[in-house]
Every structure is written in C-alpha cells, then in structure tokens.
N, C-alpha and C positions, 0 to 999 in steps of 0.2 A: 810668086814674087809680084809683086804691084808698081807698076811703070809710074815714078814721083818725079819725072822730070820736068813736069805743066810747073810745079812751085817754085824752079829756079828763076822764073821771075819776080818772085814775090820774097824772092832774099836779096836785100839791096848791099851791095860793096862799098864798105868805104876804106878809100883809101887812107894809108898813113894814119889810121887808128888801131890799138893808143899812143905806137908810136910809128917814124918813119920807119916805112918798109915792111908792115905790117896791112893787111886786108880785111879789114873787121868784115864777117859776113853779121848782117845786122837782120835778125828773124821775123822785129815786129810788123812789116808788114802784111808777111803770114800769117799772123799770131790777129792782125785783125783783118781778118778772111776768114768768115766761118766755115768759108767749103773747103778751105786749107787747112785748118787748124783740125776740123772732123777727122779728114783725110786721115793726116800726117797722126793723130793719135789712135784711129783708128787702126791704121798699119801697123801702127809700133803695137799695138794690144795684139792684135788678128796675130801676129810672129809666132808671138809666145803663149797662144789660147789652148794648146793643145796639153802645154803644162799645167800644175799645178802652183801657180805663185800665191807664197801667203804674202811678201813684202815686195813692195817696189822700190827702190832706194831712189831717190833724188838728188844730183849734185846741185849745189851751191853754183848761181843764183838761177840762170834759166831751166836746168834741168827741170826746176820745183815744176815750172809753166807746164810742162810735160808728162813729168813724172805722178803729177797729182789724176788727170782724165786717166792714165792708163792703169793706176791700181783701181781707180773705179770701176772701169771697162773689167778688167781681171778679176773683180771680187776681192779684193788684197788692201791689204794694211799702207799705207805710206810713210817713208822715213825719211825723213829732211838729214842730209848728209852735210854737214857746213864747216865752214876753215875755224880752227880754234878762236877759241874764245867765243861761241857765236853761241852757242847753248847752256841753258838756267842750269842742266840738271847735270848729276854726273855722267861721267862720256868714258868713250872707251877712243884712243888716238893713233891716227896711221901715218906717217911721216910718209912724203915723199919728195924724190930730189927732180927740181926745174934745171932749164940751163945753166941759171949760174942761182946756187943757192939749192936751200928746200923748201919745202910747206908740209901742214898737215891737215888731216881732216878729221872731222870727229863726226862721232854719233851718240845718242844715249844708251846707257850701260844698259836699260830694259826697253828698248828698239827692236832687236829680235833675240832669237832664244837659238838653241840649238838643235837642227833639222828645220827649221825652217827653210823656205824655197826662198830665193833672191833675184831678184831684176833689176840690174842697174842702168837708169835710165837720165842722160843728157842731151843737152843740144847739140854738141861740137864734139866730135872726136878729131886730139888734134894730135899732140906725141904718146896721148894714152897713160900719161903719168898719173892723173888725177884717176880717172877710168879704174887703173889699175888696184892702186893705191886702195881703192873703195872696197875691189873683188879680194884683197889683201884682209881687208877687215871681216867682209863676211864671213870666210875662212876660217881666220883665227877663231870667231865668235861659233864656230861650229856650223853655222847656217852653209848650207848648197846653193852653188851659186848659178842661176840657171841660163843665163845669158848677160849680154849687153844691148841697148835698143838707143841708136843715135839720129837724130835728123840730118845732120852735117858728117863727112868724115872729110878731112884736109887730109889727101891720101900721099901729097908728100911728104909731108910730116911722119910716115910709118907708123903712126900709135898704134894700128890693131897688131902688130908684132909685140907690145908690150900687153895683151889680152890673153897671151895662150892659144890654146886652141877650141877654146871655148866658142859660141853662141854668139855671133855679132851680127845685127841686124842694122844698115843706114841705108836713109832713105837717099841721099844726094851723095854723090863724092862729086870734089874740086880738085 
C-alpha cells in the first residue's frame, strides 16, 4: 500500500461549490504537479499490475484525466464512459438514480466485448452511484470487472458500499 497523504495538499477545498453546503475537492493543482500526477497514476496502475486489464473505462469528465495514463501504464485499451447524449456512435445505456432524480451513462456498443478485463477508473468516489452504474454495464456486456481505482473517496458518503465486494483502490479518504 503506498502512503498518498503528501497530495492532500495539493487538492484545494472550495467551499459552497456548486452549491451551498457542498466541498468541491478541486484536483488541478495536483494535476499540475508532475510528481503528483506520476505518483497518483502510477499507484492507481501498480494496484491492478498484477492483472490482466484489457480496458480501462473512464468516467465523464475528470475520470478521462486519469483514466487515460493508467491504460497506458496497463497496456489496455481506454473507454470514455459519458452521460447521454455525449457519444457520435451507437451506445449501450445504464441508468442510475441521484438523490433526487436519475442519470445515465453510456458507452459505445464496440467499447468492449465479452471476457474482457475491466478497470473503472475516476477522480472522486462519492455515493458510488455513478461507479456503480459503470460496473453494472460491464457486466451486462459480458466483460469482468476487475476493480475500481479512485484518487478521492468522500467516506461519508458510503459509496464503496454501492461497489460490492469487489477491488477498490483510493488513494485519499476525507
């Protein structure tokens, strides 16, 4: 396990963003730290090195930031995972429900195949709805889902309860 708690300075709070009562952890200062940025993707690759991953899935929007170095790091494919309406091609779509309301997410119907290895990889694990939502897709699509790899988890929020028991890797809890 690799001690990530030198980067809690380099994630700046802002308060009452987007709205009151809300903590945006805001990542780009990290993100322009190359010893942090190495690090933090480094970590998240080193987890899951021992697998075989053919896909890395990406959520929508910072995930991408992350998501992209570490299928490189892996040898693996990258899949841009985004909210409807967001992709040219045909998609395959997973609903899932927010506090008040739902959303959904998509990917392309030839994104991955079936037996493929999966890593879903974001900035923020916050109630897991979204997280989940993705691992929901792989699933269906027949692909194995081999973990989750987060920089953030907001551990009151419970989200990795919404992960199973599956493979979750974060580098900071708040």
């Amino acid at each position: 396990m690799t001690d990530a708690s030198w980067l809690t300075g380099l994630v700046r709070d802002i308060p009452d963003f987007p709205e009151p009562g809300i903590t945006f952890r805001d990542i780009t200062p990290l993100l322009g730290d190359v010893d942090a940025f190495r690090f933090v993707v480094d970590a998240l690759a080193d987890e899951f090195a021992g697998e075989t991953i053919d896909r890395v899935l990406g959520i929508e929007a910072r995930g991408f930031l992350l998501a992209a170095p570490v299928a490189y790091r892996l040898g693996a494919a990258l899949v841009p995972v985004r909210k409807s309406g967001k992709l040219p091609h045909d998609t395959h779509t997973e609903s899932y429900q927010l506090e008040y309301g739902s959303d959904a997410l998509e990917l392309h119907v030839d994104a991955l195949g079936a037996g493929d290895t999966c890593l879903v990889i974001d900035d923020v694990l916050a109630t897991g709805g979204t997280a989940a939502a993705v691992g929901r897709l792989i699933e269906r699509l027949g692909g194995r889902l081999a973990g989750y790899g987060f920089l953030i988890e907001l551990d009151a929020l419970g989200g990795r309860s919404q992960l199973g028991e599956g493979h979750v890797r974060t580098l900071l809890t708040y």
